[in-house]
C-alpha positions as CSV (number, residue, x, y, z in Angstrom):
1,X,18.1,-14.4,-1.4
2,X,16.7,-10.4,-2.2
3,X,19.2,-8.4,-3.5
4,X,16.0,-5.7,-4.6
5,X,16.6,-2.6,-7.0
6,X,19.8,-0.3,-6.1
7,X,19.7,3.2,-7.3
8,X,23.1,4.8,-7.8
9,X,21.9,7.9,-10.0
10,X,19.6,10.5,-8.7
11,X,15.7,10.5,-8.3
12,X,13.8,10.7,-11.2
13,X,12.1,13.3,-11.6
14,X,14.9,15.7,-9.9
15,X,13.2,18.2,-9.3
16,X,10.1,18.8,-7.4
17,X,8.1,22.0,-7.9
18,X,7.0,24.4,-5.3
19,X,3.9,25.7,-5.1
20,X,4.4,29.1,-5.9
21,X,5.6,27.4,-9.3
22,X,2.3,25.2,-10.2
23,X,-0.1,26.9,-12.3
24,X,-2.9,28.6,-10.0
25,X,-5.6,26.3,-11.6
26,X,-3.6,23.3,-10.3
27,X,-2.8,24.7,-6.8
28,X,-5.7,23.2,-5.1
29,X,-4.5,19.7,-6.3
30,X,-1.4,20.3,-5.0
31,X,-2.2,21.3,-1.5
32,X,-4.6,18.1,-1.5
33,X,-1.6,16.1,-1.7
34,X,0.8,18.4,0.9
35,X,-2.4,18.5,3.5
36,X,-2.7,14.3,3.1
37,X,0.8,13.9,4.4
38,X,0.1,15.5,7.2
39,X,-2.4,13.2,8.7
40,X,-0.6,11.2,11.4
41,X,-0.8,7.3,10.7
42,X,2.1,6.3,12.7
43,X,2.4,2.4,13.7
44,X,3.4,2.9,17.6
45,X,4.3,0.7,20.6
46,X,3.1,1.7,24.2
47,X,2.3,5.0,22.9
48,X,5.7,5.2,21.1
49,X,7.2,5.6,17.7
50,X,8.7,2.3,16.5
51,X,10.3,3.5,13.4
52,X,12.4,6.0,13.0
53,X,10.7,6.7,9.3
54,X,7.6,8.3,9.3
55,X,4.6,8.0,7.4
56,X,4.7,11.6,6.3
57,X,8.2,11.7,4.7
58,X,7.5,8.4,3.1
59,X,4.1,9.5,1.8
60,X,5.9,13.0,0.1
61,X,9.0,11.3,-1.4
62,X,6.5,9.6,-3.7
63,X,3.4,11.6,-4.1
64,X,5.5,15.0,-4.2
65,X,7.5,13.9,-7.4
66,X,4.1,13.8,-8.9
67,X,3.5,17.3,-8.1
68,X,4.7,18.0,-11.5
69,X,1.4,17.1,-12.4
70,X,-1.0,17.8,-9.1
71,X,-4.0,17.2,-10.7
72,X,-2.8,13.5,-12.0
73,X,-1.4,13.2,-8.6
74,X,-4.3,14.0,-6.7
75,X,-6.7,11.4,-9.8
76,X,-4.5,8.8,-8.3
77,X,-5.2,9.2,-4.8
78,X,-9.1,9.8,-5.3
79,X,-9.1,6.8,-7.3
80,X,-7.8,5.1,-4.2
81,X,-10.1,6.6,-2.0
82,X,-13.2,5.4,-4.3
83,X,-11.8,1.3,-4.0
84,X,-11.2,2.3,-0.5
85,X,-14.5,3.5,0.6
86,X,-16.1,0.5,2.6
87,X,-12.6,-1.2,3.6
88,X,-13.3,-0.3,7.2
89,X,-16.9,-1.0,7.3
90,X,-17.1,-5.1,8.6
91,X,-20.5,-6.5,7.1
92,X,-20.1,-3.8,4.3
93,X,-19.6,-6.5,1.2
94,X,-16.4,-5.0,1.0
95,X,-12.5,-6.6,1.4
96,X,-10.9,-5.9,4.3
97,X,-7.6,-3.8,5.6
98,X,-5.4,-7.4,6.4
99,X,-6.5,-8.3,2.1
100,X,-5.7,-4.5,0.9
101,X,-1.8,-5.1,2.8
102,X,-1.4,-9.3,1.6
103,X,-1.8,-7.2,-1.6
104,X,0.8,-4.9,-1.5
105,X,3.0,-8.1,0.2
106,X,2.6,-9.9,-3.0
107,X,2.7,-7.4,-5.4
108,X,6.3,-6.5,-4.0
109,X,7.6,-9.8,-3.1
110,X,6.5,-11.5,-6.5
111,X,8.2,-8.0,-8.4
112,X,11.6,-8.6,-6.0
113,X,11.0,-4.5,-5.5
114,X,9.9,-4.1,-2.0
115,X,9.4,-0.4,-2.2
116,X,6.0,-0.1,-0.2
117,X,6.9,-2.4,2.5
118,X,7.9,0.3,5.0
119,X,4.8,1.2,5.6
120,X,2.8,-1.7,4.1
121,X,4.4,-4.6,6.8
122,X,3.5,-2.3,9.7
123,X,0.5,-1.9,8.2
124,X,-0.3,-5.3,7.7
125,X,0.4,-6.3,11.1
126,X,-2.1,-3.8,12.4
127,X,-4.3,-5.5,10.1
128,X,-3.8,-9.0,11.4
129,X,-1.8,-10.4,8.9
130,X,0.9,-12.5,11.4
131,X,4.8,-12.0,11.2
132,X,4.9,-15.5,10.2
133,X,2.6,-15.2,7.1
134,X,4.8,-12.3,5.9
135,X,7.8,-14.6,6.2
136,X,6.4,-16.9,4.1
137,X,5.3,-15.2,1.2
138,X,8.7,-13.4,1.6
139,X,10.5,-16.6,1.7
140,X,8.3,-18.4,-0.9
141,X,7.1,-20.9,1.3
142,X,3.2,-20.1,0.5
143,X,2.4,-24.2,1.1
144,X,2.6,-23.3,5.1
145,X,-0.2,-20.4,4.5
146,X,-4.2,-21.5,5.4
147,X,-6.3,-21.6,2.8
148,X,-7.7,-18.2,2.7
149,X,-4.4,-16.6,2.4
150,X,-3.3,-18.7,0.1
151,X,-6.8,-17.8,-2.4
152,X,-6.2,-13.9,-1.7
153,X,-2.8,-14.4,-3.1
154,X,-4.2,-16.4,-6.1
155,X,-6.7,-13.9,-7.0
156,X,-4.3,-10.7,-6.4
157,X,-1.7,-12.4,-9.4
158,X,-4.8,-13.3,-11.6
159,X,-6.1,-9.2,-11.5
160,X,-2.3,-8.6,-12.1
161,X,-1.4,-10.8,-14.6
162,X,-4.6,-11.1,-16.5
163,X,-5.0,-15.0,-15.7
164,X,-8.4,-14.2,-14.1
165,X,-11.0,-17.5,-14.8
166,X,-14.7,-17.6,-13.8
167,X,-13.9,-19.8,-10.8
168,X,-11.6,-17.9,-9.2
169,X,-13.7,-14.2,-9.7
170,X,-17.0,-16.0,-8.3
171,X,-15.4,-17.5,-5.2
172,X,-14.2,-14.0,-4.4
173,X,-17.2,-12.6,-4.7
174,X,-18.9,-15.4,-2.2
175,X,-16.0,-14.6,0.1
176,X,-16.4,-10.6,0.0
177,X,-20.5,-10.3,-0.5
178,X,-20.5,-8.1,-3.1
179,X,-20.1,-7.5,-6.5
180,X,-19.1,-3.4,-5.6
181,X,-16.9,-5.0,-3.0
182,X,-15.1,-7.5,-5.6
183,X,-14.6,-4.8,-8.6
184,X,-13.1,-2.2,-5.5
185,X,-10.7,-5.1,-4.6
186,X,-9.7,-6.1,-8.1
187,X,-9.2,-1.8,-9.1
188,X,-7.3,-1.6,-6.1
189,X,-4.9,-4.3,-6.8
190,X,-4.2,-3.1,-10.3
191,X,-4.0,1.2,-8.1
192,X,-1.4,-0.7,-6.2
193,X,0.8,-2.3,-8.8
194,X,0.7,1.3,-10.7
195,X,1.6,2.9,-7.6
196,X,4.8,-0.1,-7.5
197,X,5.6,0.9,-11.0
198,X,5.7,4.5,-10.4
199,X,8.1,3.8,-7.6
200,X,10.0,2.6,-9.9
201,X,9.6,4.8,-12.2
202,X,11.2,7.7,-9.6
203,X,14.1,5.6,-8.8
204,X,12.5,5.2,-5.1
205,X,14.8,3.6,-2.8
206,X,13.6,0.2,-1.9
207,X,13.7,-1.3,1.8
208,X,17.2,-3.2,2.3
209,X,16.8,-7.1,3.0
210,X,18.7,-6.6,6.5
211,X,16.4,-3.7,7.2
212,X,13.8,-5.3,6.3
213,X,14.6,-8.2,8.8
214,X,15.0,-6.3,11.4
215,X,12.0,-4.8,11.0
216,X,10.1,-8.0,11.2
217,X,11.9,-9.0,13.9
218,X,10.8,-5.7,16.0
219,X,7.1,-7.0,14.9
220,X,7.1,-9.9,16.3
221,X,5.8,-10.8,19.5
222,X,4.5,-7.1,20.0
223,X,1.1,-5.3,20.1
224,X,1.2,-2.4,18.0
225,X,-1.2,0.0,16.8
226,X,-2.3,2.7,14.8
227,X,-5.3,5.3,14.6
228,X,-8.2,3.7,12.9
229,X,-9.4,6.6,13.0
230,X,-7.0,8.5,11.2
231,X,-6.9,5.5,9.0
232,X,-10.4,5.8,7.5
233,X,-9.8,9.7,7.8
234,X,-6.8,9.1,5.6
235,X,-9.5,7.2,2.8
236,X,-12.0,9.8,3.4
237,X,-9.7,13.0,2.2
238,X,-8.5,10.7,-0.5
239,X,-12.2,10.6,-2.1
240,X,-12.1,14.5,-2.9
């Protein structure tokens, strides 16, 4: 059973600076990062919020503890935008939305620190991941997954964990088209797992098991959405 990472001590860092306190050479960096927040990515229902959260206060109790440093801040997110630049182009040789979230699944369910999954399950649900597949690499039951899943998930711990053979890299590439498409896929998985350690780093508050439960529950047997759109506008601002 998840018991996850409980934070009784206050956020590291504790204090957040405000603009008017960043150095002037740094304060276009910073309002990179305040103006991405503001671009709605909401997961909705019949035109409605399903969440409570939103994607904006998530998105700034991360990225605005790195406003210590805005211009590392805003390296981090270009460097996102850069793997990210063909993942809503089909037929572009690149991986796809519904491989970018399996990622973030794994990379928080193997870690037992489901920080990103607020936004990352709604967001792989949009994608096409199924309830059912999130259940079962939450649950550790990956033998009930098809075969693609299941090779997506073996390739995302080999870029982790540096296990990565010859066998496994080609058949990725003959599954994505591309040799930009594999190298954005394998960056992006190691972007994510920094972005999970710097969670950690800020003593970020992890969704609960029950919440999270509940959340999958609301999920299921539901069509949801969320602004493609806004989506690939999100990656676009990201590549400065």
């Amino acid at each position: 059973m998840y018991k996850g990472h409980r934070f009784k001590m206050s956020p590291r860092p504790p204090n957040v600076p405000t603009r008017d306190e960043t150095p002037e050479d740094e304060r276009e960096a910073y309002d990179a990062i305040v103006k991405a927040a503001k671009i709605p990515l909401e997961v909705t229902r019949d035109g409605e919020k399903l969440f409570q959260w939103s994607h904006e206060n998530l998105f700034l109790e991360y990225f605005s503890r790195m406003l210590v440093n805005p211009e590392a801040a805003r390296a981090i997110r270009n460097l996102g935008g850069a793997t990210r630049k063909f993942e809503y182009v089909p037929g572009s040789g690149s991986y796809s939305p519904s491989d970018h979230e399996l990622a973030d699944l794994v990379l928080c369910f193997d870690a037992q620190y489901w920080a990103l999954l607020r936004i990352h399950t709604p967001s792989a649900v949009v994608a096409g991941v199924e309830v059912s597949t999130i259940r079962a690499l939450r649950d550790g039951r990956e033998s009930e997954l098809d075969d693609d899943s299941r090779f997506v998930v073996q390739f995302v711990r080999a870029v982790r964990d540096g296990t990565m053979n010859d066998e496994t890299w080609k058949r990725m590439e003959e599954r994505i088209g591309s040799e930009r498409g594999l190298f954005d896929f394998a960056l992006l998985i190691l972007l994510l797992q920094m972005h999970l350690r710097i969670h950690h780093l800020f003593k970020i508050e992890p969704i609960g098991a029950d919440e999270y439960e509940a959340m999958l529950v609301a999920l299921e047997g539901c069509v949801i959405s969320r602004s493609t759109e806004e989506a690939r506008k999100f990656v676009e601002e990201s590549r400065g």
